[in-house]
VMD Tcl script that draws the C-alpha trace (Angstrom):
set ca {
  {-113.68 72.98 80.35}
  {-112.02 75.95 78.59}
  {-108.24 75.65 78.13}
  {-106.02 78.32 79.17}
  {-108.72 80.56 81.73}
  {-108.11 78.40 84.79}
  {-105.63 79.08 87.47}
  {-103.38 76.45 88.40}
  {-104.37 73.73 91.03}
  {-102.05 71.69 93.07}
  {-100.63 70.59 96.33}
  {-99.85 73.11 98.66}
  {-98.73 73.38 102.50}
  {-100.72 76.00 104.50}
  {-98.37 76.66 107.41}
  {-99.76 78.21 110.99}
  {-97.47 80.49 112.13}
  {-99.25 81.02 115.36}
  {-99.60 77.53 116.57}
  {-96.72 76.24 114.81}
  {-99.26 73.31 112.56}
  {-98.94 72.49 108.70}
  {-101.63 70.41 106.57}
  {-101.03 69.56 103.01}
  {-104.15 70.34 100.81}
  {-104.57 71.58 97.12}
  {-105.57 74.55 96.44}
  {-105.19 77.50 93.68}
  {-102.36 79.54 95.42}
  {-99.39 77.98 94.23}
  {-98.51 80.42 91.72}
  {-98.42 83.05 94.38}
  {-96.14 81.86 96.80}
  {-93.35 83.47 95.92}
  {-91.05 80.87 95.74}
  {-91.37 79.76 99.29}
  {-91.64 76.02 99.91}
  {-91.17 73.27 102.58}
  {-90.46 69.24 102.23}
  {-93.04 67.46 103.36}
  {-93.36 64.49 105.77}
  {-93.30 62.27 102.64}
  {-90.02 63.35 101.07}
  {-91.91 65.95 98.62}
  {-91.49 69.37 98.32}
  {-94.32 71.71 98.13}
  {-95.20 75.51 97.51}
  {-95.77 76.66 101.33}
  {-98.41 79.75 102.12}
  {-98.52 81.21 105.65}
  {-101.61 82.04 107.43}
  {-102.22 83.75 110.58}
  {-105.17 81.78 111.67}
  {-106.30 78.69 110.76}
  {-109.39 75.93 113.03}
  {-106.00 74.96 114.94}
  {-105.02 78.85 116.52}
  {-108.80 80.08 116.30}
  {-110.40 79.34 119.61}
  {-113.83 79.14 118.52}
  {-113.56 77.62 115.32}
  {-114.85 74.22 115.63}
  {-115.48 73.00 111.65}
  {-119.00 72.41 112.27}
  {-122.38 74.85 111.89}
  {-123.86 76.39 115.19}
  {-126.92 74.86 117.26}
  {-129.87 77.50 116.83}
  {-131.76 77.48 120.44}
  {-135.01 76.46 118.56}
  {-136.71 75.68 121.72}
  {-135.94 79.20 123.03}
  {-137.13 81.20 119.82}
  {-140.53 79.23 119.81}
  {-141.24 80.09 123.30}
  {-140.22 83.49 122.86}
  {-142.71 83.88 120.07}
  {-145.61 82.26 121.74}
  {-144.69 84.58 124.69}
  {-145.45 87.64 122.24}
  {-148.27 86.44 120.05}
  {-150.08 83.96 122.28}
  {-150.82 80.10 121.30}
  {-153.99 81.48 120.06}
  {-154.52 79.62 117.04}
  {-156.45 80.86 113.58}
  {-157.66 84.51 112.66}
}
mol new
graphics top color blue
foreach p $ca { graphics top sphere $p radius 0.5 }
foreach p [lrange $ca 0 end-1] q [lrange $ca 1 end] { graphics top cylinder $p $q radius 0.2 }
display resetview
């Protein structure tokens, strides 16, 4: 790696204002903080950034991907273009 062109990475507190929940993560957004920080439940004190949403505020964020209805697509196609096989 190329000294110098990277931004710096460290442990940071992303703080939900909206549900009142901080996690401790790294991330590159320490140097914008402005200054603000928090002391952790360890003793530490670390840069803190505020967001508005995060999984624990969103109501439909779950972490995970969404279940396609497979079932329902391949029966909707068969519906339009028949089981019929070859050309």
């Amino acid at each position: 790696m190329r000294k110098g062109i990277h931004p710096a990475y460290g442990p940071v507190v992303f703080r939900d204002r909206a549900a009142n929940h901080a996690f401790l993560t790294r991330s590159t957004l320490t140097a914008t903080t402005a200054g603000k920080t928090v002391e952790w439940e360890d003793g530490n004190t670390y840069p803190v950034v505020d967001v508005e949403i995060s999984y624990v505020s969103h109501p439909f964020y779950t972490g995970t991907a969404r279940v396609l209805d497979t079932a329902g697509r391949v029966e909707r196609f068969e519906r339009r273009y028949g089981k019929g096989g070859g050309a």
